[in-house]
C-alpha positions as CSV (number, residue, x, y, z in Angstrom):
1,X,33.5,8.2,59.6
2,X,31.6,10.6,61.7
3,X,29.3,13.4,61.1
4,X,29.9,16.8,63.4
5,X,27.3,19.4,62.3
6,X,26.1,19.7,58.7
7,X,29.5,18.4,57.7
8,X,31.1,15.7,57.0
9,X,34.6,14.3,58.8
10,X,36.6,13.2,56.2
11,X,38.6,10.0,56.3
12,X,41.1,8.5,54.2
13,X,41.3,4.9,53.3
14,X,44.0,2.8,54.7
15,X,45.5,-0.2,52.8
16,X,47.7,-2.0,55.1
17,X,46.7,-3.3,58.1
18,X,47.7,-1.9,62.0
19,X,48.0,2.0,60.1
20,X,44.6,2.7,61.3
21,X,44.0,5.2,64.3
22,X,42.9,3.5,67.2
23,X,40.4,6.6,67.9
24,X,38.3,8.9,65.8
25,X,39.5,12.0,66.1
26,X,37.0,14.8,66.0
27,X,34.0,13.8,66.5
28,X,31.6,13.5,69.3
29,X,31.9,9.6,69.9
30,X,35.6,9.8,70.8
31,X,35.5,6.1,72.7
32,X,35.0,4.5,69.0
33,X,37.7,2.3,68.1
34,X,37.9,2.0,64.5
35,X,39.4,-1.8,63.0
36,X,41.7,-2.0,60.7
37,X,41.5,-2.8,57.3
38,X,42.0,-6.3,55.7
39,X,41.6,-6.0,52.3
40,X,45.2,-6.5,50.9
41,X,46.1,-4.1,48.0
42,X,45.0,-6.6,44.9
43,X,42.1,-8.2,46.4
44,X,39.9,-5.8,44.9
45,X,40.5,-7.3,41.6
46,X,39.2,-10.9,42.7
47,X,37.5,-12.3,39.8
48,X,35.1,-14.7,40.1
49,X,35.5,-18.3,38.8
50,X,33.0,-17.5,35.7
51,X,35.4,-15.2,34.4
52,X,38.2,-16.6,34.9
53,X,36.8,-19.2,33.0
54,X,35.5,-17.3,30.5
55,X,38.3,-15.7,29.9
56,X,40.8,-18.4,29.8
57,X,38.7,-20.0,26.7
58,X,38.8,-17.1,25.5
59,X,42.6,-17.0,25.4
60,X,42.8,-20.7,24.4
61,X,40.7,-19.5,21.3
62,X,43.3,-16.8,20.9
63,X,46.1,-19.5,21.4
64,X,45.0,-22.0,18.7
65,X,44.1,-19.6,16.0
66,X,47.7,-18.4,16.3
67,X,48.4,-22.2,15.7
68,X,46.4,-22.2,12.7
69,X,48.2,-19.4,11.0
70,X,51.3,-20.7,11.4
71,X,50.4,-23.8,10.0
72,X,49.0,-23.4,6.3
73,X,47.7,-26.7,5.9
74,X,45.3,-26.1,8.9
75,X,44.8,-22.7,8.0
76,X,43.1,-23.7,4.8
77,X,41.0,-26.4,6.6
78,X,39.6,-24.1,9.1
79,X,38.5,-21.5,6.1
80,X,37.1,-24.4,4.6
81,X,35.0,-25.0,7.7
82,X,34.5,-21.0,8.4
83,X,33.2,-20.8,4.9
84,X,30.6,-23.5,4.9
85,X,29.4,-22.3,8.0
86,X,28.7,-19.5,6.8
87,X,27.6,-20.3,3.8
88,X,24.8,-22.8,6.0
89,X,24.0,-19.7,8.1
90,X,23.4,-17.3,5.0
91,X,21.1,-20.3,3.4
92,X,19.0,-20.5,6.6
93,X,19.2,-16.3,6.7
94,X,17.7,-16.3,2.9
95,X,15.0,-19.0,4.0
96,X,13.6,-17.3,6.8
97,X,13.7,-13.9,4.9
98,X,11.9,-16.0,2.0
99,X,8.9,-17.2,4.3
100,X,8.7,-13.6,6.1
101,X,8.0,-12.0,2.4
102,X,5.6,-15.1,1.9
103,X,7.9,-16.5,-1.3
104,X,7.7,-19.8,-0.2
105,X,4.3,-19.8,-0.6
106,X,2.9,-22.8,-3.5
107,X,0.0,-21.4,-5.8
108,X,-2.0,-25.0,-6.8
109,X,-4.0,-24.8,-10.1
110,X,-2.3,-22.2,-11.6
111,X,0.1,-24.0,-13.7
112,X,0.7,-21.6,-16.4
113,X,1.8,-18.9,-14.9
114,X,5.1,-21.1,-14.1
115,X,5.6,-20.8,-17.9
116,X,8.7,-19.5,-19.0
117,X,8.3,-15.7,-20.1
118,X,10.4,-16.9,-23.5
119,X,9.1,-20.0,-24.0
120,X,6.4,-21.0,-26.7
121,X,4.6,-17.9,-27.1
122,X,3.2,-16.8,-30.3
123,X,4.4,-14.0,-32.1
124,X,4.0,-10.7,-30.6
125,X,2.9,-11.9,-27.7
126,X,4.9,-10.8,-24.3
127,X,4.9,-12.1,-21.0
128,X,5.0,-10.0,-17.9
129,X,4.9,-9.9,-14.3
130,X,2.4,-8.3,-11.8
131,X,3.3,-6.4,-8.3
132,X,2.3,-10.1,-6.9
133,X,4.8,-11.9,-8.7
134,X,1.9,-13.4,-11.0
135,X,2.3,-14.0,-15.0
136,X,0.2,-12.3,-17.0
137,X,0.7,-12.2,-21.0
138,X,-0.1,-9.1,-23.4
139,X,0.2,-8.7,-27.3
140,X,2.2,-6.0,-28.1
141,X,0.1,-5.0,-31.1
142,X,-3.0,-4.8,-30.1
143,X,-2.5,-4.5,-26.4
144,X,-4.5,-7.2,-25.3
145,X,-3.7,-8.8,-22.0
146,X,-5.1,-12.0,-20.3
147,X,-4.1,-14.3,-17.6
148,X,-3.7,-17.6,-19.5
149,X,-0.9,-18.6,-22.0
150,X,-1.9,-17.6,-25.7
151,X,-2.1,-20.5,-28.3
């Protein structure tokens, strides 16, 4: 390629080798001998080993479930598997969401609060629970609440 003026020469790209002119024609350096090209039509889409790789697994993965689905027995082995995987992963999902919110967190010396809400309180009395997540108890008559469990 050669530039005459402001402009630009064009040139075409040639595929197959020995097609190429053996002299620019045009421009100023006339004595250039351009080399032909040896890039064969399909080497552009060389891919490198990585992909090829890659995407073979990725066709063996293909492959097998196509296996699996043919074959019920296997079929509802590998569900089996899927869904205990997943079930694992939404366990460990829940956990870390748990100690994010702070819900794992063990409150020592403050046994009545884990009181069941239903469980031996005297009549009228109501449990309830606080933005925190804390127990608190109230009598619905005389609107009384406190912390600890009523006798």
């Amino acid at each position: 390629m050669c530039v005459s003026g402001l402009g630009f020469a064009s040139f075409s790209l040639v595929v197959q080798p020995g097609l190429a002119p053996s002299r620019a024609v045009g421009c100023a350096q006339a004595g250039v001998r351009l080399s032909p090209l040896r890039a064969g039509l399909f080497d552009v889409f060389k891919e490198s080993d990585e992909d090829k790789a890659r995407k073979e697994k990725e066709f063996q993965a293909i492959k097998d479930l196509a296996e699996l689905r043919r074959n019920p027995a296997k079929m509802a082995a590998y569900e089996a598997d899927r869904d205990a995987r997943r079930i694992e992963q939404m366990k460990l999902t829940r956990a870390a969401a748990a100690e994010l919110k702070g819900e794992n967190v063990e409150v020592v010396g403050y046994a009545e609060k884990a009181v069941d809400a239903a469980a031996g309180l005297p009549a009228g009395w109501a449990a309830a629970v606080d933005g925190d997540g804390d127990t608190y108890y109230w009598n619905k008559a005389t609107g009384v609440t406190q912390w600890e469990v009523p006798q």
